[in-house]
N, C-alpha and C positions, 0 to 999 in steps of 0.2 A: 312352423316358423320359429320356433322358441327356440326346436332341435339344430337349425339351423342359426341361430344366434349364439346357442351355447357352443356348439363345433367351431362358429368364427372366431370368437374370444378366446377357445381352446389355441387355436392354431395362433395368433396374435399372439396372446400370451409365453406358448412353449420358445415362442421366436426372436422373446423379446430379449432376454439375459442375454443374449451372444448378441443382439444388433447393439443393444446399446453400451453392452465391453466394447466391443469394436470398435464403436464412436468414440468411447473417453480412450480408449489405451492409443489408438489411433491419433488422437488430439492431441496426446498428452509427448508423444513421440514426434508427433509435429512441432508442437512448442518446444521442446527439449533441444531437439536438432536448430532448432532456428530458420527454416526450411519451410516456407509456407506453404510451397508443394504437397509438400509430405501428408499437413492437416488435412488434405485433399481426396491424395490418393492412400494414405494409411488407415480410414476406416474401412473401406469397402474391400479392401484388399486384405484387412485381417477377419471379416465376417467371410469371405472364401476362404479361406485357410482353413477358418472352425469348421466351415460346412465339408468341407471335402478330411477332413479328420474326422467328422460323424457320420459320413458315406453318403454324404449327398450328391455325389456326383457316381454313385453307383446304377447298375444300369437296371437293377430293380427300383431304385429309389424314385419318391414323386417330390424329394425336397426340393428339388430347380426347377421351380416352374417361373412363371410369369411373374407370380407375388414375389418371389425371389429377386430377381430380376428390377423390377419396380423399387422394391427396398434398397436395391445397393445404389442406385440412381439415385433413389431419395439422400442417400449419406453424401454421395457426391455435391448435390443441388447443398442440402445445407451449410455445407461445410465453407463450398465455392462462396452461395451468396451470401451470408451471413458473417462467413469469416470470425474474428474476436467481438464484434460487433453485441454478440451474447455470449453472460457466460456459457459454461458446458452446462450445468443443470438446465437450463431454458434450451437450448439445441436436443439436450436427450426427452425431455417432454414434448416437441417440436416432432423429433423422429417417432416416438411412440404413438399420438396421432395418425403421423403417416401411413403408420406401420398398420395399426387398427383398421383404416381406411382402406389399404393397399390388400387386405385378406379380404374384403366386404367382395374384392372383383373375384376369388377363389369360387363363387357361387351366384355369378353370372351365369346361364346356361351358355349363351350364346359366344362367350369367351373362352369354350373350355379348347377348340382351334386353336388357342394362342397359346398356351401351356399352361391357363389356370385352372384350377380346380380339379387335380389328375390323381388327387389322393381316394382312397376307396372309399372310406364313409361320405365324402363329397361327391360319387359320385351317384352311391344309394340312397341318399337323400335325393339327388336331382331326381331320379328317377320312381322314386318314389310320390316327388309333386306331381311330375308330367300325368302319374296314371288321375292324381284329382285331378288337371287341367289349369294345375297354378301356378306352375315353370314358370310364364311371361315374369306374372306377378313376383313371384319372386325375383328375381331377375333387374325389374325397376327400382323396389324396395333395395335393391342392394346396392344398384349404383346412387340411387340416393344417399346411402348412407356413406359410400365413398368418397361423394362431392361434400358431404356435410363433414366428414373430418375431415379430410384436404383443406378444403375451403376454410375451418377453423382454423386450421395449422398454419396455412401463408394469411389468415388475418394475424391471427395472437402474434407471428414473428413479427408480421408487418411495426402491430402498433408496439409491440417491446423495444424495438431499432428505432423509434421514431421518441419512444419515451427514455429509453437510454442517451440518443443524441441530444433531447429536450436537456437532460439532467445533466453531458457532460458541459453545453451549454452555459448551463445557470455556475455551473462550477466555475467553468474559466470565466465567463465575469467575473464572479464573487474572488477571484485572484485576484485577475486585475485591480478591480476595486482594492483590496488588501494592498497590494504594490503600489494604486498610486497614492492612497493615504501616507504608507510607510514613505512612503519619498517624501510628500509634500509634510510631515512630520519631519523627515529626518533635513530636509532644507532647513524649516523655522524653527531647529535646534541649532543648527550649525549658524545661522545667523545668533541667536539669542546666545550662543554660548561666543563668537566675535566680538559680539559688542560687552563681552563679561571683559574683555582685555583693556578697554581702557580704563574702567574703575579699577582693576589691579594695578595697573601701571600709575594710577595715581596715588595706591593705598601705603605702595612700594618705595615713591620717591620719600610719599610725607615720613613712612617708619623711618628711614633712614635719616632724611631731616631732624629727628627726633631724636635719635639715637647721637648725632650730631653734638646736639644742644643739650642733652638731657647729662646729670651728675649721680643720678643714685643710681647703685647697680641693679635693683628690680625693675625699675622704667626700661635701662639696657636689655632686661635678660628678656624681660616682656616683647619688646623692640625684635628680638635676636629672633623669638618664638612665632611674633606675626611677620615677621621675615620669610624665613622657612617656610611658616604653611601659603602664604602667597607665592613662594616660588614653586612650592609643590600643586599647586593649582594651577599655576602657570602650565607647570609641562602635563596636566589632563588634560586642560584645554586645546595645547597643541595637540595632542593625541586624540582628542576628538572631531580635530576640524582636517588632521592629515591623515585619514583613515590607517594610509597604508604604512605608518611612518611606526618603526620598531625598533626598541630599545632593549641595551642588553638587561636582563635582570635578575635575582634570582626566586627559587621557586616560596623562599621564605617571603620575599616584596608581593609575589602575587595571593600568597594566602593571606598577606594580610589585607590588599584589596577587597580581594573576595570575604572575609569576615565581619570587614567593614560595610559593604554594598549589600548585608543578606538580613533580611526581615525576621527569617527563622535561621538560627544558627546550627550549622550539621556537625556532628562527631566529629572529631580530625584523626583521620588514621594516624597511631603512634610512631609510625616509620618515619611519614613527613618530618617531627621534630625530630629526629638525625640531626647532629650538626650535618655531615656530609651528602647529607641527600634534603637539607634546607639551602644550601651554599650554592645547590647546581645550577648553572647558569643558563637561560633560554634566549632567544631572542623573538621579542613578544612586542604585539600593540598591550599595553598594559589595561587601557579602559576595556577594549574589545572584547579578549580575552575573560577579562573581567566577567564582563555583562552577559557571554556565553555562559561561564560558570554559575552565575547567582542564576540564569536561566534554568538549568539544568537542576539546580538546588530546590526552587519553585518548584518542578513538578515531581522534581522524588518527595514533596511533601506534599504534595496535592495527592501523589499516590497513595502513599500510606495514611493518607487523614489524621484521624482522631481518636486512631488506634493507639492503645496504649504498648501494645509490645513493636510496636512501629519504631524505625530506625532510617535516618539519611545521614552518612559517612563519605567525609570527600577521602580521595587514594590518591596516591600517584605509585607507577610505577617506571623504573627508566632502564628500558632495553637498547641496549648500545650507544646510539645516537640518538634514540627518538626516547622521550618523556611522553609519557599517556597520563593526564591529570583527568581521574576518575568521580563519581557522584553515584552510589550504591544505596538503593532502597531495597526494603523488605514487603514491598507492595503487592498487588496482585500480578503484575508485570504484565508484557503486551501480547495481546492473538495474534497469531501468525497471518492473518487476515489482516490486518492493521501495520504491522513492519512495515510494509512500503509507503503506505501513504500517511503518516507520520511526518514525513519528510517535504511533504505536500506542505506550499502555503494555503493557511486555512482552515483546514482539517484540525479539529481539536474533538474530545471524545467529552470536554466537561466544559465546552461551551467558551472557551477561551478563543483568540485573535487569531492562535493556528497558527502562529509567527515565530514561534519559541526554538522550534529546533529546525526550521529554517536557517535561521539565523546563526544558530549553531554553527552549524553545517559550513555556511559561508564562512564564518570565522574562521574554522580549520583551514577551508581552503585558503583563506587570505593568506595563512602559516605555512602552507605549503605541506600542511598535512594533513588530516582525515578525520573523520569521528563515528565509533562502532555503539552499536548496541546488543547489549547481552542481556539477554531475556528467558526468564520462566515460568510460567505460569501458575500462580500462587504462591512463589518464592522472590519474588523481585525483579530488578531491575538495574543493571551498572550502563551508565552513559560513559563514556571515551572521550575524549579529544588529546588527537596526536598531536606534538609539536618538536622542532628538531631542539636537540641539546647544544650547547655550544661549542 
């Protein structure tokens, strides 16, 4: 029995490297092409290929048997029901299983009619029970041990598809929740910031009433000073209550926004003060804009911490038409596992609202441009946002 546990593990094992390449190269040709077929029919169809390049389909050969057969079925069955469902690590544990199981039937006696168990130590082993009278035995024992991996294998997918849907679940709540917060936030701002309009428009008449009546020139110039900044609060407010409403300006008005709205102040790339590349002119929601940027500012310093050789540097650069206003850290930058859902509302990796480059994100598009990320690991991190030039 032992002999016959170590030859099943033997044969499972030798089996395994080329079933489960098959599965990921297969997968991976599948996803690439876009072609859900393909993830289907591109494992089993590249585990024949191997096998008939190693002479399995030689007419001395005992590699096509039954357990063959059973195996390529299995890549079909998981691929079909499971689908993206799991990732490939969990589908290739899933197949190995099967596979362990699917050699348990190679030392069936009663199976070897079907084309298992046709290799020669398989079959001087059988025959060497039959002379003690323990064939049967052997025999049960082995479908036993078939049903118990199999039956592992469609439980553990069962309950991974049941805890992955649980988990993508809790997630789209936990969005939505985030979305309707952000809304019912971003209503009882737009309100709170309406009704900032008639105390301006009252602060507005009395300066001028003052300036009116008033004889010294500092009262005037004072007058002239809460003039201006009431009327420059005027057009943020309109710009925060017209989302979409965009003004021409240049990229000198918006650094100083942004140096004004930022808690931790970043390097200024030396190019920006250019006269000729402070002068250029965008057309931009100015707050928006803004609040993306100071965004972006926030996490290149949340990335680099409290490191002393730590650096966040805003850039701009301007290719033809389009202006890319940049935010460059020296951080540990992001896992290529993490790039996509970044962009996910929610998702934060240090416990934050996960709204940050959402939000980004939108803003660009509200510009009618884009926003990139360039990333390395252990060298940093530049965020992007496109916007056209004027």
């Amino acid at each position: 029995m032992v002999l016959v546990m170590l030859l099943v593990i033997f044969n499972a094992v030798s089996v395994l490297p080329q079933s489960l390449g098959a599965l990921i190269l297969g997968d991976w040709i599948g996803r690439l092409s876009g072609k859900p077929w393909l993830r289907i029919v591109a494992p089993p169809a590249l585990a024949i290929v191997a096998l008939a390049l190693s002479g399995g389909f030689a007419a001395d050969s005992t590699a096509f048997g039954g357990a063959t057969l059973l195996i390529l079925i299995a890549m079909i069955l998981v691929q079909k029901l499971i689908g993206d469902r799991l990732k490939l690590g969990m589908k290739a544990l899933l197949l190995a299983q099967l596979l362990f199981g699917v050699h348990w039937l190679d030392v069936v006696p009663w199976f070897s009619q079907y084309g298992f168990g046709q290799g020669v130590q398989v079959i001087q082993i059988e025959n060497l029970l039959a002379i003690f009278g323990i064939s049967d035995a052997l025999g049960w024992y082995a479908l036993t041990l078939f049903l118990g991996f199999v039956g592992n294998a469609v439980l553990l997918g069962a309950l991974l598809i049941l805890a992955g849907q649980k988990l993508e679940t809790k997630q789209a709540l936990h969005r939505a929740q985030l979305k309707a917060v952000e809304s019912r936030v971003s209503q009882e701002v737009i309100h709170l910031v309406h009704d900032l309009k008639t105390p301006l428009t009252t602060v507005e008449g009395l300066t001028s009433l003052i300036q009116l009546k008033a004889d010294e020139a500092k009262v005037i110039e004072y007058c002239q000073k809460i003039s201006e900044a009431t009327h420059s609060m005027s057009h943020m407010i309109s710009e925060i209550l017209y989302g979409k409403e965009q003004v021409h300006c240049s990229l000198q008005e918006i650094l100083n926004y942004v140096l004004a709205g930022c808690l931790r102040v970043p390097e200024i790339d030396p190019d920006i003060q250019e006269l000729e590349l402070a002068n250029v002119k965008v057309v931009v929601n100015r707050i928006r804009l803004t609040r993306a940027l100071v965004n972006l500012i926030d996490n290149a310093f949340d990335a680099v911490g409290a490191e002393d050789e730590g650096h966040v540097i805003l850039r701009v650069k301007v290719h033809g038409e389009d202006v890319w206003l940049g935010v460059e850290d020296n951080g540990p930058g992001i896992a290529p596992s993490e790039l996509n859902q970044v962009w996910e509302a929610g998702f934060s990796t240090k416990g934050h609202s996960g709204l940050g480059l959402p939000f980004v994100r939108q803003v660009a598009e509200e510009h009618s441009g884009s926003v990139r990320l360039e990333t390395r690991l252990g060298q940093g991190t530049v965020a992007w946002i496109q916007v056209r030039k004027v």
